[in-house]
C-alpha positions as CSV (number, residue, x, y, z in Angstrom):
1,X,-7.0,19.2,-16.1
2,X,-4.9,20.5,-18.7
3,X,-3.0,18.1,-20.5
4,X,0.3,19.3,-22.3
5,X,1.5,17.9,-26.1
6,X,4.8,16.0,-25.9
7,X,6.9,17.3,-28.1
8,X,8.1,14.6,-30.6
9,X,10.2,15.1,-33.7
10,X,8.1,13.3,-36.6
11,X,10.1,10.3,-39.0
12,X,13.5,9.5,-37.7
13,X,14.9,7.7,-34.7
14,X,16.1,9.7,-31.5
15,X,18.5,9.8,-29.3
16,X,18.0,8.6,-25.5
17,X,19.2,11.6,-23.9
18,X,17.4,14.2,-25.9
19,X,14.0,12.1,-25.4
20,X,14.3,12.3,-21.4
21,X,15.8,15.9,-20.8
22,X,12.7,17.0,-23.0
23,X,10.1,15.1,-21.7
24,X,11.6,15.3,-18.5
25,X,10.8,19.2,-18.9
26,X,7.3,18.9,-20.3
27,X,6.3,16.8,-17.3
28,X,7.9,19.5,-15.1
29,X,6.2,22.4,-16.6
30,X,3.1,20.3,-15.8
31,X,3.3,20.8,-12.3
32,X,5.2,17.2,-11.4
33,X,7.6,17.4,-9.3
34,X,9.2,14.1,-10.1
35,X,9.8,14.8,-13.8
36,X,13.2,13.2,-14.5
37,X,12.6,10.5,-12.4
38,X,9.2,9.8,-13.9
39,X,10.6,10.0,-17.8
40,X,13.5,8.0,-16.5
41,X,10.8,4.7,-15.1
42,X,9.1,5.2,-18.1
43,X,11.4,4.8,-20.5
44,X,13.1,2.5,-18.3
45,X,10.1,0.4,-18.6
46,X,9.8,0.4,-22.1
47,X,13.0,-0.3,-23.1
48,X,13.5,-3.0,-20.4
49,X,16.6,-1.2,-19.0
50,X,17.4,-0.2,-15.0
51,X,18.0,3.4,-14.6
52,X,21.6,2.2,-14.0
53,X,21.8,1.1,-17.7
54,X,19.9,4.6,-18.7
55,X,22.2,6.4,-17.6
56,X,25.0,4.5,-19.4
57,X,23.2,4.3,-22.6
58,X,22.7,7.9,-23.2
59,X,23.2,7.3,-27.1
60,X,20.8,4.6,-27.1
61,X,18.8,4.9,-30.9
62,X,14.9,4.7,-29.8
63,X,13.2,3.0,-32.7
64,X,9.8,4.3,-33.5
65,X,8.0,1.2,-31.7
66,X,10.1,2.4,-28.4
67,X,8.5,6.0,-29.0
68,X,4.9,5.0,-29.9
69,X,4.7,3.1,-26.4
70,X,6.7,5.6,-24.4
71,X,4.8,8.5,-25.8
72,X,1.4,6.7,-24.5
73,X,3.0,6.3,-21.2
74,X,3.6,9.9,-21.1
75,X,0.6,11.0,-22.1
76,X,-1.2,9.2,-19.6
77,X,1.6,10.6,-16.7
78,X,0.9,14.2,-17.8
79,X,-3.1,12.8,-17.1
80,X,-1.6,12.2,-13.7
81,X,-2.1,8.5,-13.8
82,X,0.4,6.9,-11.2
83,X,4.1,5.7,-12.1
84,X,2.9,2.4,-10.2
85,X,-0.3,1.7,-12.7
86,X,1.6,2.7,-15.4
87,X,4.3,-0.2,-14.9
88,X,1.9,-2.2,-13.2
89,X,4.5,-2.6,-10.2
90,X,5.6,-1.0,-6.9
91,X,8.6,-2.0,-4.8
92,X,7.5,-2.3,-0.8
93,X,10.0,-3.8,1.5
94,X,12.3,-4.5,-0.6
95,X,9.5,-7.3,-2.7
96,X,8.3,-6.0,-5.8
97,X,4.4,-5.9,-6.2
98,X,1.6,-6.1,-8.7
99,X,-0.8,-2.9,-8.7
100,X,-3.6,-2.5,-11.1
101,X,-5.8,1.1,-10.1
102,X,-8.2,-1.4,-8.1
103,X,-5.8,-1.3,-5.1
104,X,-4.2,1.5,-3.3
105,X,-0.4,1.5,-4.3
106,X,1.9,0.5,-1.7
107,X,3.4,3.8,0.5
108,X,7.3,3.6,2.2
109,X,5.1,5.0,5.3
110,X,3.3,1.7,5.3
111,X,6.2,-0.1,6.0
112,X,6.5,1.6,9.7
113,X,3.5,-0.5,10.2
114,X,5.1,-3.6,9.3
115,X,8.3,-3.1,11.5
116,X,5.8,-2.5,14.1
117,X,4.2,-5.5,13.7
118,X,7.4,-7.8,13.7
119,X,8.0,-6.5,16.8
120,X,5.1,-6.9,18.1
121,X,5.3,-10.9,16.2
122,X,9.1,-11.7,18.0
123,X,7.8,-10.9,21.9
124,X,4.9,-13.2,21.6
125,X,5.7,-16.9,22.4
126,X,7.3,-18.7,19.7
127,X,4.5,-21.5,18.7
128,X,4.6,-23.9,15.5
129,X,1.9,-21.1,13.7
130,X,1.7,-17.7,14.4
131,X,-2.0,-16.4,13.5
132,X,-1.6,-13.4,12.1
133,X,-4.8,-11.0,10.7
134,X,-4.4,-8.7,7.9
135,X,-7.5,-6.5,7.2
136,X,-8.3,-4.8,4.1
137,X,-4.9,-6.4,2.6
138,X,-5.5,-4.3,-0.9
139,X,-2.1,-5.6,-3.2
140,X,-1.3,-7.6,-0.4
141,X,1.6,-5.9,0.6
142,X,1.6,-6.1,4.2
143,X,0.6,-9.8,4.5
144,X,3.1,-10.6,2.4
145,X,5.8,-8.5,3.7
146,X,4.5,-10.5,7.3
147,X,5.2,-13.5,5.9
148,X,8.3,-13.1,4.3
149,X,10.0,-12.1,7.9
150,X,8.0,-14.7,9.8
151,X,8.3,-18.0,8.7
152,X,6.0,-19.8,11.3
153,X,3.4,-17.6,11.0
154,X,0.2,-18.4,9.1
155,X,-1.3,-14.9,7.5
156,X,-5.3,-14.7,7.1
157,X,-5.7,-11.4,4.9
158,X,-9.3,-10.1,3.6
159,X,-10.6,-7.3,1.2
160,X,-13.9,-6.5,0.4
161,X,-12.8,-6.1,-3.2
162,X,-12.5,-9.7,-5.1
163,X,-10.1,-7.8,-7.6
164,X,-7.8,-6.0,-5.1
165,X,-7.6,-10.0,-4.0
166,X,-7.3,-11.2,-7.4
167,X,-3.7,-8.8,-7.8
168,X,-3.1,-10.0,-3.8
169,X,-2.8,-14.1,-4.2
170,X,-0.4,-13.2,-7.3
171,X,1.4,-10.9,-5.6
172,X,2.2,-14.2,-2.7
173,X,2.7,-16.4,-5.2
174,X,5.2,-14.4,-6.9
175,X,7.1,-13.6,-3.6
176,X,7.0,-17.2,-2.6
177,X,4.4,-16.9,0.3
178,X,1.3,-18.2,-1.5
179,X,1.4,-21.3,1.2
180,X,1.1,-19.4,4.1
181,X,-1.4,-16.7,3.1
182,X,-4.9,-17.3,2.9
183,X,-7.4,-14.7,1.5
184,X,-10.9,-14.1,2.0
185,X,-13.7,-11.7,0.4
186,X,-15.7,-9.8,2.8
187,X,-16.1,-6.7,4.9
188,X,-13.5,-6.6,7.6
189,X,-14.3,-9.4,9.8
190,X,-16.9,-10.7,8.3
191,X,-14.5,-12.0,5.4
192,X,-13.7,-14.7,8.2
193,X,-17.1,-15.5,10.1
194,X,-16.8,-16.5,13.6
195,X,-15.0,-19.9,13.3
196,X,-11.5,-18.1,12.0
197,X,-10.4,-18.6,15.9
198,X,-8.7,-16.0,17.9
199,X,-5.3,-14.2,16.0
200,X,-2.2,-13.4,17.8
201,X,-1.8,-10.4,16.1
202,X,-4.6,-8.4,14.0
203,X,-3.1,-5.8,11.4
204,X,-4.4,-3.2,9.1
205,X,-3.8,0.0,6.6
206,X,-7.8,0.8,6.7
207,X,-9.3,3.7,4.8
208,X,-9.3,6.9,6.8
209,X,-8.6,9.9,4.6
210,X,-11.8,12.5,6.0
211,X,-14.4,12.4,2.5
212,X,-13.9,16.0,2.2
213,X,-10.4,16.0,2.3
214,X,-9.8,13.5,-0.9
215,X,-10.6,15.9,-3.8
216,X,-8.0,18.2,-2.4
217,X,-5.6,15.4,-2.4
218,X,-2.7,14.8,-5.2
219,X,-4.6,14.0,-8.3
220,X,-3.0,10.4,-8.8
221,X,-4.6,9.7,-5.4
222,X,-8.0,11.4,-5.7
223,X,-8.3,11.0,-9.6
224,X,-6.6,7.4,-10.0
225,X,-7.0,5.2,-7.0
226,X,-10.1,3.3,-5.4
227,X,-11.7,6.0,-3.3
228,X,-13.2,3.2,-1.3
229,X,-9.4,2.4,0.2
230,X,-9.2,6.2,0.7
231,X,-12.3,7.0,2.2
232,X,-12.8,6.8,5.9
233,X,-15.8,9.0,6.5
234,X,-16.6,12.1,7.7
235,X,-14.0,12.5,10.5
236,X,-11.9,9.8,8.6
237,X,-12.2,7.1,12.1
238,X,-15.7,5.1,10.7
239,X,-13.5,2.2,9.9
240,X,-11.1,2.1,13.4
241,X,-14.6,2.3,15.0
242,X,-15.5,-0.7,13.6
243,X,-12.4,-2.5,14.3
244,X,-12.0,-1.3,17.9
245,X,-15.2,-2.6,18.4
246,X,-15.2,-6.2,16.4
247,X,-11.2,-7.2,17.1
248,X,-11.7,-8.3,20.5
249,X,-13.8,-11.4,19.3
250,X,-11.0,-11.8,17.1
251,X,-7.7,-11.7,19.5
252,X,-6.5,-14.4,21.5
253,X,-5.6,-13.3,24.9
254,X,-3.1,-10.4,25.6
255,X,-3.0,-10.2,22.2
256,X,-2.2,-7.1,19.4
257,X,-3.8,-4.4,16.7
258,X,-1.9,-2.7,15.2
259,X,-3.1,-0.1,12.7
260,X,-1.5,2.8,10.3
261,X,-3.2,5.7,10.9
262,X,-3.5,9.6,9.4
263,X,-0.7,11.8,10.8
264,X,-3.3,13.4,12.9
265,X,-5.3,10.9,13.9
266,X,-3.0,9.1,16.6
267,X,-4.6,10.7,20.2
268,X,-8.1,10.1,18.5
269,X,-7.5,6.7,17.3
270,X,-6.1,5.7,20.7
271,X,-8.8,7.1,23.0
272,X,-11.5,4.5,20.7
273,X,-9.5,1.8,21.8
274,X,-8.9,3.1,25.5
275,X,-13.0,3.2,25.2
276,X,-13.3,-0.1,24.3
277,X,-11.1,-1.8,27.1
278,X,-7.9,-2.1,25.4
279,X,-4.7,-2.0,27.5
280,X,-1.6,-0.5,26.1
281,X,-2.7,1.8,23.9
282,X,0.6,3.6,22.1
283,X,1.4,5.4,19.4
284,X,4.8,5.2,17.3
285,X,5.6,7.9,14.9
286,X,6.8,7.6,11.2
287,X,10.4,8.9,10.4
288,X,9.1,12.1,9.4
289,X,8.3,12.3,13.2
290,X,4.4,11.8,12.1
291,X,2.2,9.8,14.0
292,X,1.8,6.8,11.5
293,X,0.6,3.7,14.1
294,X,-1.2,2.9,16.9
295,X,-1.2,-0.3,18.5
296,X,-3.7,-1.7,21.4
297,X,-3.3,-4.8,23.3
298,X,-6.0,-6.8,24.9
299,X,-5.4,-8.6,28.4
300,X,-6.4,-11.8,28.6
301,X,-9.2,-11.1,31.2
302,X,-10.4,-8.6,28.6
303,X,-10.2,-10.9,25.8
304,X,-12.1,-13.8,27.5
305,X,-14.8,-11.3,28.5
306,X,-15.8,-10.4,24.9
């Protein structure tokens, strides 16, 4: 990939405004379409400023320290390295999260999936804890996001990778939830053995991006973030396979999954869960009109039968 020079006049301070409407170009002319913005985080990030304050400081005089560690940041955006690894932050639901390139950063599509699952949380009966599932939890976005609108609701959340869990307990402690979130290393339900009890509501963001499909993918996905939480096999369903066919030891009766899926993945995730004996097997779209999550429900008959 080719990498442009950033343009930088040598000796001297600079002005704020001349810095980001050039930069702002050279990141353009690199084939990103979010130039000003990106320039804009950046350099908000360096200087410690909103871009609010930006904005109102277009005089601002950047001292050659401010330069030295905006111009790395730049460089490493022109590599394509995500905004959210750069700053070591992305906002979801309104919380702000830790990301380091060992999880997958945070998407506003994922939050369809939590406004699902609140839902599907406020019909079930209100009792003192709410057992709530979260698999593959990554940065921990969606447990935390769970337990931030739920307060009676105790969120078990696993990850096969002890770093993505590593940046996922911060990420609860920092947005007050560390009490009520309880992580676990393992793969899927394994993590949690067979003595975790049966869950009210079981939630995931699996992998499920088909393997020959990531390299064609936006470079800070395919180049920057774990292929593990992007790859989901051949036909990109190995992992709602799995879960179709391991959640029902996990869910109390007539309880929920509810899982994000690929935009055209819906019809096919639903008919593995029809397979397996779930009831209620739906689909809800994304507000691009996309399907984004399918949920499936297991009686209690069905449950008591696994």
């Amino acid at each position: 990939m080719e990498t442009r020079s950033i343009v930088v006049s040598e000796g001297g301070n600079r002005r704020l405004r001349q810095t980001l409407a050039q930069d702002a170009q050279t990141l353009s002319h690199s084939g990103i379409d979010t130039a000003r913005l990106d320039a804009e985080v950046l350099m908000g990030h360096v200087l410690g400023m909103t871009r609010a304050e930006l904005l109102a400081s277009a005089d601002f005089l950047l001292s050659e320290g401010h330069l030295r560690q905006y111009r790395e940041l730049l460089r490493r955006r022109l590599e394509r390295e995500p905004i959210a690894y750069l700053t070591g932050r992305r906002e979801f639901w309104s919380l702000e999260f830790g990301v380091l390139p060992d999880v997958l950063i945070p998407r506003p599509e994922t939050e369809r999936l939590v406004e699902i699952a609140l839902a599907l949380a406020r019909e079930l009966p209100q009792i003192h804890s709410l057992p709530v599932l979260d698999i593959g939890t990554g940065s921990g976005a969606i447990a935390v996001s769970l337990a931030k609108e739920l307060p009676s609701a105790v969120i078990w959340a696993t990850d096969v990778s002890p770093a993505a869990l590593e940046i996922a307990r911060r990420n609860a402690t920092c947005n007050g939830v560390a009490e009520r979130v309880r992580f676990f290393q393992g793969d899927l339900f394994k993590a949690i053995g067979e003595s975790a009890g049966r869950f009210a509501l079981i939630v995931s963001n699996p992998p499920y991006i088909r393997s020959a499909e990531i390299d064609a993918l936006e470079p800070e996905a395919s180049c920057w973030e774990p292929r593990g939480a992007l790859d989901g096999g051949a036909d990109g369903l190995n992992f709602y396979r799995r879960i179709a066919r391991q959640a029902r030891h996990y869910l109390a009766p007539n309880g929920a999954v509810a899982l994000e899926v690929g935009a055209d993945m819906g019809k096919e995730v639903s008919r593995l869960f029809t397979a397996r004996g779930y009831t209620g097997v739906a689909i809800f779209q994304d507000y691009a009109g996309r399907d984004r999550v399918v949920v499936a429900r297991l009686t209690g008959k069905g449950a008591n039968s696994a």
